[in-house]
Structure formats: C-alpha cells, structure tokens
C-alpha positions as CSV (number, residue, x, y, z in Angstrom):
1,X,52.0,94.3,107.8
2,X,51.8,92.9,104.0
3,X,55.2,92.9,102.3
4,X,56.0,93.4,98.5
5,X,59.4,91.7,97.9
6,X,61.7,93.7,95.6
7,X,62.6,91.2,92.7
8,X,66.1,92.8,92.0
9,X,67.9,92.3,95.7
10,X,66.4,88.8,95.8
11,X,69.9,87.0,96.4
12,X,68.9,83.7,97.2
13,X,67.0,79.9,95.8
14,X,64.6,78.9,98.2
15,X,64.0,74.9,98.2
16,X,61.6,74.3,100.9
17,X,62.3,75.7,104.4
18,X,66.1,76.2,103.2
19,X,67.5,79.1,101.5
20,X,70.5,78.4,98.8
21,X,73.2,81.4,97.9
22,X,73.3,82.0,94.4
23,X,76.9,81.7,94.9
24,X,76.8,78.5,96.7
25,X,78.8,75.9,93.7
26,X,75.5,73.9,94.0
27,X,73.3,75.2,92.1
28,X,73.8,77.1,88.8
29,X,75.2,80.9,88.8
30,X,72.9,82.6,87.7
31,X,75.2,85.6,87.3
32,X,77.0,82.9,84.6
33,X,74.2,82.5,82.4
34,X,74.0,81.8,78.9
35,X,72.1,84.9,77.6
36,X,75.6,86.8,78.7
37,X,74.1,89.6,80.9
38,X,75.3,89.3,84.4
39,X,79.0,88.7,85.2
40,X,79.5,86.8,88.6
41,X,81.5,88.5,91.5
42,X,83.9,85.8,91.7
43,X,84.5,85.5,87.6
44,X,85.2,89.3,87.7
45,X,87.6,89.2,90.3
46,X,89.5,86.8,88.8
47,X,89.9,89.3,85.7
48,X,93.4,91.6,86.6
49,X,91.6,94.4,86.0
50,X,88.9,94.5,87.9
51,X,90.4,93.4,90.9
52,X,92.8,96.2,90.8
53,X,90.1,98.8,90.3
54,X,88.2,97.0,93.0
55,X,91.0,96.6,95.0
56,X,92.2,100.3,95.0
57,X,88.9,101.6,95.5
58,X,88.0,99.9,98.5
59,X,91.5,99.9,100.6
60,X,91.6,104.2,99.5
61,X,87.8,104.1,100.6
62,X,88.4,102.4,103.3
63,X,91.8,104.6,104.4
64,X,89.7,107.5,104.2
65,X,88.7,109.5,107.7
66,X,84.9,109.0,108.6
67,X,83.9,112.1,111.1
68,X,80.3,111.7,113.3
69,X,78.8,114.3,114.9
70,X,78.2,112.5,117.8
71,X,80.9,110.7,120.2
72,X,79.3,107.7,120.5
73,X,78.8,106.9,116.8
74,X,82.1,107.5,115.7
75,X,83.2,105.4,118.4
76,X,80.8,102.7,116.2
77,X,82.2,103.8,113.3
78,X,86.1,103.6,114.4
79,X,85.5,100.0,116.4
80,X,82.5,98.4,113.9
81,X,83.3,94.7,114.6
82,X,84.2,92.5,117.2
83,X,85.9,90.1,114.8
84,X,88.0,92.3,112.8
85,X,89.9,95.7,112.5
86,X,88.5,98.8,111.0
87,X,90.1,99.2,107.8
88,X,89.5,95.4,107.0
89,X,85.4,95.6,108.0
90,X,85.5,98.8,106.0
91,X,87.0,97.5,102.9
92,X,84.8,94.5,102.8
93,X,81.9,96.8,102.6
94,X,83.0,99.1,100.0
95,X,84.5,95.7,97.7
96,X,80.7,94.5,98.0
97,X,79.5,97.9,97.1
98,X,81.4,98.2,93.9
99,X,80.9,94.2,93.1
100,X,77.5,94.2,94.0
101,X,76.0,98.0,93.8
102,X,74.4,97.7,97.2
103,X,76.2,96.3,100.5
104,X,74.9,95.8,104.1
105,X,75.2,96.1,107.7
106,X,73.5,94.6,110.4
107,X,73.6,96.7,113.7
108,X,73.4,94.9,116.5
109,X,71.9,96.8,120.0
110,X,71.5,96.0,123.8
111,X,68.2,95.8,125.1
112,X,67.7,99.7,125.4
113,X,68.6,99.6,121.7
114,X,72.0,100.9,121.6
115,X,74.4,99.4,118.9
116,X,77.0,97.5,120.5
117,X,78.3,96.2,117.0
118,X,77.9,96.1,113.4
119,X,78.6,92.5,111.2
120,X,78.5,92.9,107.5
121,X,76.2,90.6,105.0
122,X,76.7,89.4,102.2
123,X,74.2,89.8,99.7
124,X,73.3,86.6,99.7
125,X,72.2,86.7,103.1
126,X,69.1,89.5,102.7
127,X,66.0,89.5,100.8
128,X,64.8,93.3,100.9
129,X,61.0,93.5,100.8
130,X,58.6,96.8,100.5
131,X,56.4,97.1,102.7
132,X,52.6,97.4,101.3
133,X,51.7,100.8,101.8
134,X,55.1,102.1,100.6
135,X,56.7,103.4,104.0
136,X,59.8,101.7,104.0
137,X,61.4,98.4,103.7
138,X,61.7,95.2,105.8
139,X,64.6,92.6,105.4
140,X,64.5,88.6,105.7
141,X,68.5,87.9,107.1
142,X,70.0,84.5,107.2
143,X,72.9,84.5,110.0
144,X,75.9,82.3,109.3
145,X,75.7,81.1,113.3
146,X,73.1,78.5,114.0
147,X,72.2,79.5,117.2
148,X,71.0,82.6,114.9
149,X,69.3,80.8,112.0
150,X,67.1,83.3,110.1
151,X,66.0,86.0,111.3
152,X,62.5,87.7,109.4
153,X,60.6,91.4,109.3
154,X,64.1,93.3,110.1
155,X,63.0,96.8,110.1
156,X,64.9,99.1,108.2
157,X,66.4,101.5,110.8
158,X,68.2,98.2,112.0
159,X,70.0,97.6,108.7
160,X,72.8,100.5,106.8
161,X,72.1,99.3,103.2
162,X,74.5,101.6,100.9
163,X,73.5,101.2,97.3
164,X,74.9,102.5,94.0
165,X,72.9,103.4,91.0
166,X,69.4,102.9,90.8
167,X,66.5,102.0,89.0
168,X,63.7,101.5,91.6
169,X,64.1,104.9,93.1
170,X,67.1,104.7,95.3
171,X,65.6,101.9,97.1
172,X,68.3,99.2,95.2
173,X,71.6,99.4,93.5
174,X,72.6,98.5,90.3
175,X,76.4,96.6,90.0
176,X,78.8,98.2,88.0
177,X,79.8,94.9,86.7
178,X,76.6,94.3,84.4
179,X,77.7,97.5,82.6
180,X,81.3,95.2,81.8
181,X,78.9,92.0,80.7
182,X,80.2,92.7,76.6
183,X,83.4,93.9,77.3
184,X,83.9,90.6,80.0
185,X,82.7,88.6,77.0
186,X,85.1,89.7,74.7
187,X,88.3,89.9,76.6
188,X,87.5,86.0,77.4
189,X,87.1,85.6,73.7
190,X,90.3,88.0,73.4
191,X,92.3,85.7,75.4
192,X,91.5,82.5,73.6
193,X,92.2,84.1,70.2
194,X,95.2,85.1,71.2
195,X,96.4,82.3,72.9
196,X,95.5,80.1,69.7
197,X,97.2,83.0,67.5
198,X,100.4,82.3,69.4
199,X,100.0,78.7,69.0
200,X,100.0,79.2,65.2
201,X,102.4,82.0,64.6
202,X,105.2,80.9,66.9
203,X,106.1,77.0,66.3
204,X,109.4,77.7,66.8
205,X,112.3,79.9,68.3
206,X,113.9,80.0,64.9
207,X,115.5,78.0,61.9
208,X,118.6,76.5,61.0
209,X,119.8,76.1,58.0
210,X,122.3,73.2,57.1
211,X,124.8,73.1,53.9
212,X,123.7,69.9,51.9
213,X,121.4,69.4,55.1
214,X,119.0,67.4,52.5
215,X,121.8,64.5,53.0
216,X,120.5,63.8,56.4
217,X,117.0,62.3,57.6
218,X,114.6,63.6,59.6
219,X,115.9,62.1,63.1
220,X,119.9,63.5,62.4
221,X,118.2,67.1,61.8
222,X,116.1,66.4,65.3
223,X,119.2,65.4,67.2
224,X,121.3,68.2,65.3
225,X,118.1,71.0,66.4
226,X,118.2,69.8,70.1
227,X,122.1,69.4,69.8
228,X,121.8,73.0,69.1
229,X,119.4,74.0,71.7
230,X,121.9,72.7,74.2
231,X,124.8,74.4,72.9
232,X,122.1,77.7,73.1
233,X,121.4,77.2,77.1
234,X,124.9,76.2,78.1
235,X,126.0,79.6,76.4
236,X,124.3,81.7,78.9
237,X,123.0,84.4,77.0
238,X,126.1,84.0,75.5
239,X,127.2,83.9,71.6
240,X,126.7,81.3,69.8
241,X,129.1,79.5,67.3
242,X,128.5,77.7,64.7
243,X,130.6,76.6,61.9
244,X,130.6,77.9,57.8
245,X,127.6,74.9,57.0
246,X,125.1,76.2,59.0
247,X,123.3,79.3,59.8
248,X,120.5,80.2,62.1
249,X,117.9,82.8,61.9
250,X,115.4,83.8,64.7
251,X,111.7,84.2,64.2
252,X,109.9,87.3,64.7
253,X,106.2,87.3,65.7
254,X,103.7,88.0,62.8
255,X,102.4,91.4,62.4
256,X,98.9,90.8,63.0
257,X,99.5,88.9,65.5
258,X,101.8,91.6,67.3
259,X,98.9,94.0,67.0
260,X,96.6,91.4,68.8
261,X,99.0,90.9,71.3
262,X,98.5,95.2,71.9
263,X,94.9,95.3,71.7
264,X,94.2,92.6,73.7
265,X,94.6,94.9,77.2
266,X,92.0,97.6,75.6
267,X,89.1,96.2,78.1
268,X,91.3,97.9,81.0
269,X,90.2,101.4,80.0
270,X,86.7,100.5,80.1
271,X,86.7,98.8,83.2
272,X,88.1,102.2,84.2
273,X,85.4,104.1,82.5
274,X,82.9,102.1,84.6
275,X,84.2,102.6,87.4
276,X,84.7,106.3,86.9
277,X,88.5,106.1,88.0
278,X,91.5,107.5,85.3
279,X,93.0,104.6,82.9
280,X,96.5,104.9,84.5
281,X,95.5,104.3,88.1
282,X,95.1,100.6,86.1
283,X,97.4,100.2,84.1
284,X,100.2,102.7,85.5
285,X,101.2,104.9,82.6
286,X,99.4,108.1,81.9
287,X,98.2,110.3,79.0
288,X,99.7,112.8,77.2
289,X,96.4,115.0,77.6
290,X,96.1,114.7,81.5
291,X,98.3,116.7,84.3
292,X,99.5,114.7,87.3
293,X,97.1,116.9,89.1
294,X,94.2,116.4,86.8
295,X,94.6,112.4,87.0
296,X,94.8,113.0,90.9
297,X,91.0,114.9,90.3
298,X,89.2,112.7,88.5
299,X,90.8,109.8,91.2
300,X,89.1,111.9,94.0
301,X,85.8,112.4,92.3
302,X,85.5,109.2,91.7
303,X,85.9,108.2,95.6
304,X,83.7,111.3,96.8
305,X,80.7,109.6,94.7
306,X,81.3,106.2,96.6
307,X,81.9,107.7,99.3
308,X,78.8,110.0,99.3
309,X,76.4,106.8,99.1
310,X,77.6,105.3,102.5
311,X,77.9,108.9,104.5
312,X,74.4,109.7,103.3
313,X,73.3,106.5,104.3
314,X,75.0,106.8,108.0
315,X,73.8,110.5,108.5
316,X,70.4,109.2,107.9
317,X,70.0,105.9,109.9
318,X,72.3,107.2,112.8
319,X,70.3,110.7,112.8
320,X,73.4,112.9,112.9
321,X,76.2,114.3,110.0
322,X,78.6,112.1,109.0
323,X,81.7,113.8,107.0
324,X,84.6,112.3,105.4
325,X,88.1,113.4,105.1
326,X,89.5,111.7,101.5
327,X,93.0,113.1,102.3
328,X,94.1,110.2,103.9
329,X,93.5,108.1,100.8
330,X,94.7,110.9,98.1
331,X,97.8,112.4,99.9
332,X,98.9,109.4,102.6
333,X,102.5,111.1,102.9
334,X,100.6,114.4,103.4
335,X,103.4,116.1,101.4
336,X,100.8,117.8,99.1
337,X,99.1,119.3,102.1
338,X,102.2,120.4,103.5
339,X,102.7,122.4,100.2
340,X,99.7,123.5,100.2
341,X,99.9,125.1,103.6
342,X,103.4,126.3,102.4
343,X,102.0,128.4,99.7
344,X,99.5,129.6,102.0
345,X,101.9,131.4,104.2
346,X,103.8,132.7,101.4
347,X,100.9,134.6,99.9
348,X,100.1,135.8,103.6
349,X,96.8,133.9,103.4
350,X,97.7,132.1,107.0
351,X,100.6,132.3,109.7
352,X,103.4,130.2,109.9
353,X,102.1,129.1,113.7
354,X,98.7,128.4,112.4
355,X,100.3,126.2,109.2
356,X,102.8,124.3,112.0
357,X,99.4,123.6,113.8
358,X,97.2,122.4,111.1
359,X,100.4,120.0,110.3
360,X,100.6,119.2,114.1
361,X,96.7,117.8,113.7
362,X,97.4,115.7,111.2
363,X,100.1,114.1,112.5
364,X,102.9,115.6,110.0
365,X,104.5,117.3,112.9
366,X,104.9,115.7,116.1
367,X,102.5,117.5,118.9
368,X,106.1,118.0,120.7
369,X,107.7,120.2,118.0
370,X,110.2,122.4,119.3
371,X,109.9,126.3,119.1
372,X,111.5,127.6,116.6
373,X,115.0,129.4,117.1
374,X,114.9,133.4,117.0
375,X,113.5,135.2,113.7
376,X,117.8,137.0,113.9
377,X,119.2,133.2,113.5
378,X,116.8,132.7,110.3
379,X,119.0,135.7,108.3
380,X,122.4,134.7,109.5
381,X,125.5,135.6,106.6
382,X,128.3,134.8,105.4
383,X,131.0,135.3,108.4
384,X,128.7,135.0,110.9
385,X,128.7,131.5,113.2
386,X,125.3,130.4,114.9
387,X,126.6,130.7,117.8
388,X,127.7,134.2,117.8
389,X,126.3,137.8,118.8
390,X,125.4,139.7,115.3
391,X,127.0,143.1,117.7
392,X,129.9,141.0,119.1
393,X,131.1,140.2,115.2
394,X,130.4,144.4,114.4
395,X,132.8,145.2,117.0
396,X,135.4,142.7,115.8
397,X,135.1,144.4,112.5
C-alpha cells in the first residue's frame, strides 16, 4: 500500500540510511530557530514554570485510577512495562503529551497477538504516515536496541498514539508549547533586562559619608569601606557603631526597577492559561475572585481534558471502555470524599453502613473495621459511665 507521510509528526533528519533526532545536539534544533516559533522541549523545561505545570499535570495524571472493562487489559494497563513501575511509565507519557501534543506507545504481543507489554517512544522515534486511500495510518519506528533497528509499515492498531489539539483532523497534535513561543521570548528578554537593571541600579550596599573625608585619597577611603564591611559581618546582624565623623546610609532599589523586579514573573499566568490549569496551582497564592473549591474545578477540568485524549484513545484500540477515577489525583487524603459522604447521611440521602462501605473501597477505612458499639452507647449523659446499665443508674437514683 502507497503511503502519504504526514509533514507535522515528521520527528526526525534522514542522512542516507540513518535517521538523526531533532533533539540529538548534532544537528541544529529546529525547535530553536531563528524565526522564533517553536520552543524546544528541553529549553521549556528548563523555564520554572513550565516544568511545574508539566510536572504537576503528569504525576496527578498519572496518580489518577485507570478502570478497563476487561480483566486482562487493566492488567496491561496496571503492569505496562517490564522496565519500570506504573506511575513512572504513566507519567512519561502524559510529560510527552503536554511537551509534545501527541505521545506514543508501542504494544508489544506474542505470536497469537496478545500484548505482553507496552514501551513508550519518544517522538523522535515515529514518522506517522497516511495511508493513500485514507483508511488509517502506518508508522516507520526506530528501536533504541540494535538487535531491533527500525522497524517500517507499523499498522495502527499496534501503536496508542494520544494526541492533543489538532489541525489535520484529529489525526496529529498540536504542543501547547508553540502557543508560549512570544511569551518564552520575552521572559528570556525579561530576564536579561533585569538582570542588567540590577547591575545598574545596585553598585552598592550603601554609602558612607566621612567628616572632612575629602582629606583622604582614594585608597584610605577603599581600606576605610572594606574596614567597614568587616566591622558589618563580624557584627552578626548586629548594630553597627560608628563614631560622630561618619555616617552611613543604605541604598534602596530604584522604583522602576522595583516594578521590573514584580512584572518579570507575569509569564507564569500564561503558561497557566495554556495549559488550562488556575494561576495559583503555579505560583501558590490565590485570587481574591476564586473559592478554594472553584480553584479545585477548574484544576479537575483541566485533567478530565488530558485525560479524555488517552481513555478515548485506549477504549478505541483495546476495543473496550476505559474510565478514569481523577479522585486519586484531586483528593489523595480522601478527606473531601469522606465529607462528602458525611453530608450524604446527614440529609438521609445514604446510610451510615453504605457510607462506612464506600470508605472501606477506597481504602479510608480498613476492610477490618470493627462494628460499631450499640446505637444506646452513642447518647450516653452526663452521670452515666460507658460501662454501666442505663436501668441499673435509674434504680440507684
């Protein structure tokens, strides 16, 4: 069958027979180019921000509870890789998928064409291609292993390929990151500037002023500044004294400069933007506008959209419904479920056994909870002891 390559998930150089990652340091990142429109995965990481958006995401992504409807694939899904634990091969994926827009899994089967394991790809790894007449896509792998090499015409029931936002129909993703290209540019630019105003507006811890100090040359004030300075560090945060000739006054950052100094974090909110996440998950503080519980929300809206590319993606390949359970990742102490349930069985919505059992499933109660005491115990009063009859304390009255 003929094969159309698809330009945008084209991830390698070929030279010859050999096929160069863009991010291999031997060639030029293309990501890094001088028209300023791509920002490479490595350069964003390397940007606070982005790596703790990145970073949360993927380890709350990865925290939440994948469900199959079959035994055997969630048995896949809980045990993916033979060279790493869950969470870790889980994470990886999503890190790529936010990075990248689109990440991918090779499955691996036994010769009546079970899986026996997944192994992740990077990117630069796959070249997707569509087939001629339009029925699918084919994939062109390079393995890391040797004894594997390259491995061509990959059908596309063989490979999970989660993707992002699209532009050729759902059939590639789009990275967040080029959304960030102007904002990346400027915070670099940002940085500089501030740095240099720093450089400019703070020469100096302060001045000291000397009595008929124009008596003395230039190296008797130098030894008298750093005679100071030692007098300063040997004080310990201490006072310092000084005699009725001299007097010393701190300097104070310029104005404008103070005001560059709280501007220059304002890319963090739209790194937040793009990755539809609130601003305080970022930078910790929140907003006078937003409730604890609307922050919370907009935090779980954001990871039921990533979270609805990959389960879409499993359901379909694996021909069965895969669910997820994001309560894990929003409520890992499980106290907000707890009251949840709590005021469940105060309105009479649910019993108390059934709200001790839903907490037994999730692992808030241990499965060996003891019975409860009798309902009488529960309204015991003043003058009463635990361990006395309710009639035996009548009589005594």
């Amino acid at each position: 069958m003929s094969r159309l390559p698809i330009f945008n998930i084209k991830n390698s150089l070929d030279v010859g027979a050999t096929s160069i990652p863009f991010d291999d340091p031997a060639i030029v990142n293309f990501l890094g180019d001088s028209d300023g429109q791509y920002i490479s995965a490595k350069e964003a990481l390397e940007n606070s921000d982005i790596y703790s958006a990145v970073f949360q995401l993927s380890g709350d992504l990865a925290t939440a509870y994948l469900t199959a409807g079959k035994r055997r694939w969630q048995k896949m899904i809980d045990a993916p890789s033979a060279t790493t634990n869950k969470h870790s091969f889980w994470q990886a994926v999503f890190a790529q998928l936010l990075l990248g827009g689109e990440a991918f899994i090779y499955r691996w089967r036994n010769v009546n064409g079970i899986d026996v394991r997944w192994e992740y790809l990077r990117p630069s790894q796959v070249s997707a291609f569509l087939l001629n007449d339009g029925t699918g896509l084919t994939y062109n792998v390079t393995f890391d292993e040797p004894s594997i090499g390259v491995i061509n015409n990959i059908p596309q029931n063989d490979m999970l390929h989660f993707r992002l936002l699209s532009k050729t129909g759902g059939m590639t993703g789009i990275s967040p990151l080029k959304a960030l290209t102007q904002e990346f540019n400027i915070k670099q630019s940002s940085n500089k500037l501030t740095l240099t105003a720093l450089k400019q507006a703070i020469v100096s811890p302060g001045i000291l002023k000397m009595s008929k100090g124009g008596l003395l040359n230039w190296k008797q004030k130098a030894a008298r500044s750093k005679e100071f300075m030692r007098q300063a560090q040997a004080s310990n945060n201490g006072p310092i004294v000084i005699d009725d000739l001299e007097d010393y006054r701190p300097l104070e950052i310029k104005s404008d400069v103070a005001k560059l100094l709280a501007q220059s974090d304002w890319t963090g909110t739209q790194i937040a933007k793009v990755f539809g996440i609130p601003n305080s998950y970022l930078n910790g503080q929140g907003d006078q506008q937003s409730s604890i519980d609307q922050i919370k929300g907009m935090y779980a809206n954001a990871l039921s959209r990533y979270m609805e590319s990959v389960t879409s993606e499993l359901s379909n390949k694996l021909s069965t419904t895969v669910t997820v359970n994001l309560r894990p990742a929003l409520d890992p102490l499980q106290d907000g479920y707890a009251s949840t349930l709590a005021n469940l069985v105060k309105n009479g919505v649910i019993a108390h056994n059934q709200a001790t059992f839903l907490l037994q499933e999730t692992g808030y109660f241990p499965e060996t909870l003891p019975d409860a005491e009798k309902s009488w115990l529960l309204s015991l009063k003043g003058g009463e002891q635990q361990n006395e009859d309710p009639d035996q304390g009548a009589d005594r009255r």
